[in-house]
C-alpha positions in Angstrom: 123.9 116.9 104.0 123.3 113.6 103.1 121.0 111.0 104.9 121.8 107.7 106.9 122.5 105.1 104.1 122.9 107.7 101.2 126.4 109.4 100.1 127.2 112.3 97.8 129.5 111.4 95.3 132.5 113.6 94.7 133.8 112.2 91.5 132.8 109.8 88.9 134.0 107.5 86.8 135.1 108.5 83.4 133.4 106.4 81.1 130.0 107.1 79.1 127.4 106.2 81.8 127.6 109.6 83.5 126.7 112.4 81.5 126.2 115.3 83.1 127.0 117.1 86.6 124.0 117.0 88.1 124.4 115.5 91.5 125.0 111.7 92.4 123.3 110.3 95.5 124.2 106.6 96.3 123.5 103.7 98.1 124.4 100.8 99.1 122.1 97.6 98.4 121.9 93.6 97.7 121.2 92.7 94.4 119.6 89.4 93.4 119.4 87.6 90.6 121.3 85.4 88.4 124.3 85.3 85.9 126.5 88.8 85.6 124.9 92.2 85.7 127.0 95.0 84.1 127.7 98.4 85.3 125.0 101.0 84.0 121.9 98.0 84.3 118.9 99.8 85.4 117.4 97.9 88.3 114.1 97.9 90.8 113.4 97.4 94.1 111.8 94.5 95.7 110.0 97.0 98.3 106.8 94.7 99.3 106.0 91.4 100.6 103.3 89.7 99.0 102.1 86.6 101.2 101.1 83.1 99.5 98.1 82.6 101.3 95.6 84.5 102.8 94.6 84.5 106.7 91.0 83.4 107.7 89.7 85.2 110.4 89.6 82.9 113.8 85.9 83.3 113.6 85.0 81.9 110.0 82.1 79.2 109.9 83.5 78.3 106.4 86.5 75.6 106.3 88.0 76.9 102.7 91.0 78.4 102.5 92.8 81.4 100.2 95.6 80.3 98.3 97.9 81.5 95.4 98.2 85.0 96.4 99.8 87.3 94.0 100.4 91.0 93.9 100.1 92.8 91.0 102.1 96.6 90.0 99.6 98.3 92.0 99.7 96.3 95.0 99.5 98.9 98.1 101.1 98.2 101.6 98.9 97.1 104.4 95.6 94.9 104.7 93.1 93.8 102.3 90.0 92.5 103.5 88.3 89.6 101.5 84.4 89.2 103.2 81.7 86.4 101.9 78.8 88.8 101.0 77.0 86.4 99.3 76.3 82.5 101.0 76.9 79.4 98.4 73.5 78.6 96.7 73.1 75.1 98.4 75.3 72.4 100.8 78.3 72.1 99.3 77.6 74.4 96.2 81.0 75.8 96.9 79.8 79.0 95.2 79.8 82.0 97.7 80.5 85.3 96.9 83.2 87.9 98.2 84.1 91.6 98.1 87.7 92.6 98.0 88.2 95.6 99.8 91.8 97.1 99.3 94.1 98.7 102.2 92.3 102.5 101.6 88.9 100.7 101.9 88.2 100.7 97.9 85.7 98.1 96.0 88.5 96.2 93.7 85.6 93.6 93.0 83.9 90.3 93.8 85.2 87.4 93.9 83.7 83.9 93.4 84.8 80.8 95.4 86.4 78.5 93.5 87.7 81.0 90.6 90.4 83.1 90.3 90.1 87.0 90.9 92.7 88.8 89.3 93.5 92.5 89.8 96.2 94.9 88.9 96.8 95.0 93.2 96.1 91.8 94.0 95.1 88.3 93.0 94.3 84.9 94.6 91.4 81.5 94.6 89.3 81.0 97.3 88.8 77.0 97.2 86.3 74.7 97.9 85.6 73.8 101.4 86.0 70.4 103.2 83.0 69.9 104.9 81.4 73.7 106.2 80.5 75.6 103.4 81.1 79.7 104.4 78.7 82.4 105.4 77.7 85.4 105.1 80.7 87.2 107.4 83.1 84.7 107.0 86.4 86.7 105.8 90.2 86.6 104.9 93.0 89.2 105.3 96.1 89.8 103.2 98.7 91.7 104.8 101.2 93.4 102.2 104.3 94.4 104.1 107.4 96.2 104.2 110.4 93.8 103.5 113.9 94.7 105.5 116.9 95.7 103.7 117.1 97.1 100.3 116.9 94.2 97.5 117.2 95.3 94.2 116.2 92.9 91.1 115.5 92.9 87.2 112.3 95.3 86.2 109.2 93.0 85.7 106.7 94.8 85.0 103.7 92.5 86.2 105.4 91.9 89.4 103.7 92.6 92.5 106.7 93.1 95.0 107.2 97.1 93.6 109.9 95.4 91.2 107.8 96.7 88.6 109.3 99.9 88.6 112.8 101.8 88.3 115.1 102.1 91.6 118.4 103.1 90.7 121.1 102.3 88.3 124.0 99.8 89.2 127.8 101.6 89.4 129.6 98.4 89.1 129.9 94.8 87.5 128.7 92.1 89.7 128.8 88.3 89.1 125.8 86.8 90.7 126.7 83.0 90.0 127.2 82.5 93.6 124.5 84.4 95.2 123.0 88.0 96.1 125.7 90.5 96.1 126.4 93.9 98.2 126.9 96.9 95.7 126.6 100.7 95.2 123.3 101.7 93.3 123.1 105.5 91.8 119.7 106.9 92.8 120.3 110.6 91.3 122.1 112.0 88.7 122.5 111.8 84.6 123.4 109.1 82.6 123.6 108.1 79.1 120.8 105.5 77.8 123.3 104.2 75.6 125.6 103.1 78.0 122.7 101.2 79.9 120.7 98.2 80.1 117.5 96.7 81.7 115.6 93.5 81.4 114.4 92.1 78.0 111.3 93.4 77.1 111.8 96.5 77.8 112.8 99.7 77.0 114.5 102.3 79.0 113.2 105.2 77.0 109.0 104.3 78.2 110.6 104.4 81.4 112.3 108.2 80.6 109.1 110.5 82.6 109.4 107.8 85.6 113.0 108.4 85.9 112.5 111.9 86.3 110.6 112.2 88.8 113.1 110.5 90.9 116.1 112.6 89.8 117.3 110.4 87.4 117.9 112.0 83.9 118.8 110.3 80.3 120.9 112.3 78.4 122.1 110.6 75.5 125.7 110.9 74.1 126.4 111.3 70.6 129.2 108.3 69.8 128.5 106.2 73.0 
């Protein structure tokens, strides 16, 4: 029995993608991205939403703000907490001291106003203040959610949406010169490496243990 949004696939399509018996399990999703995509092109999932800016808590003394936010391939869903732990050294020092806490309540690090912290799960600059400096207390949140729909784009590796790793394989050519586009995506099953593709940069055979543990198998044909 199959579940809502996935199919089991009957019969395939003779050419050198499939290559095996094991069973297919599909589903339908928007791809996005630009130019033509071909059948076989090994694609992620855009399966978090990574906010610009952080949120200052309504009760901050400090006037700074959090800006460029980034995730990073580790980024979890739910809230990081960003808290001044340390005051600035002076009026207007714009030097004060944070500790980023992740959604499960771990120490990523500390960051310093006015630099940016960078970490495999997230990343952002706390900036200078306009007129209150911050204190000890003062905090920011970063709320990583769970985006709507199924979106499916390129691997990137350093992404921070969960495009940085494998989703499913496309079953048919798509031209995306006018927009996202509505298509079937094989989740399970065995295909030939040779008979796919992925992003530049990288290469489908690092990606072979991954695939695996999500059903998908690479079994290479000899003359493909």
């Amino acid at each position: 029995m199959s579940s809502p949004g996935f199919s089991l696939l009957g019969t395939m399509v003779p050419d050198n993608l499939i290559a095996g018996d094991h069973k297919i399990v599909t589903q339908t999703a928007t791809v996005s991205g630009t130019g033509t995509m071909s059948r076989g092109r090994l694609l992620a999932r855009r399966s978090k939403t990574v906010p610009t800016d952080g949120t200052a808590d309504v009760g901050n003394t400090g006037d700074g703000a959090m800006t460029t936010v980034t995730g990073g391939p580790a980024t979890a869903v739910g809230t990081y907490t960003v808290t001044c732990i340390t005051a600035p050294t002076g009026a207007g020092a714009n030097d004060a001291v944070f500790s980023v806490k992740s959604p499960n309540g771990a120490i990523l690090g500390e960051a310093v106003q006015g630099a940016a912290f960078e970490n495999e799960q997230l990343g952002f600059t706390i900036g200078d203040v306009a007129g209150v400096d911050f204190i000890v207390g003062d905090a920011f949140t970063v709320a990583v959610t769970v985006p709507t729909g199924i979106t499916c784009v390129d691997i990137d590796p350093t992404a921070g949406d969960g495009s940085a790793h494998p989703y499913g394989i496309l079953a048919d050519d798509i031209d995306l010169s006018s927009g996202d586009v509505r298509t079937v995506m094989y989740l399970t099953g065995q295909y030939n490496p040779n008979a796919m593709s992925v992003a530049d940069g990288i290469d489908i055979a690092t990606l072979e243990d991954e695939l695996r543990a999500m059903s998908i198998f690479l079994v290479p044909v000899v003359g493909a």
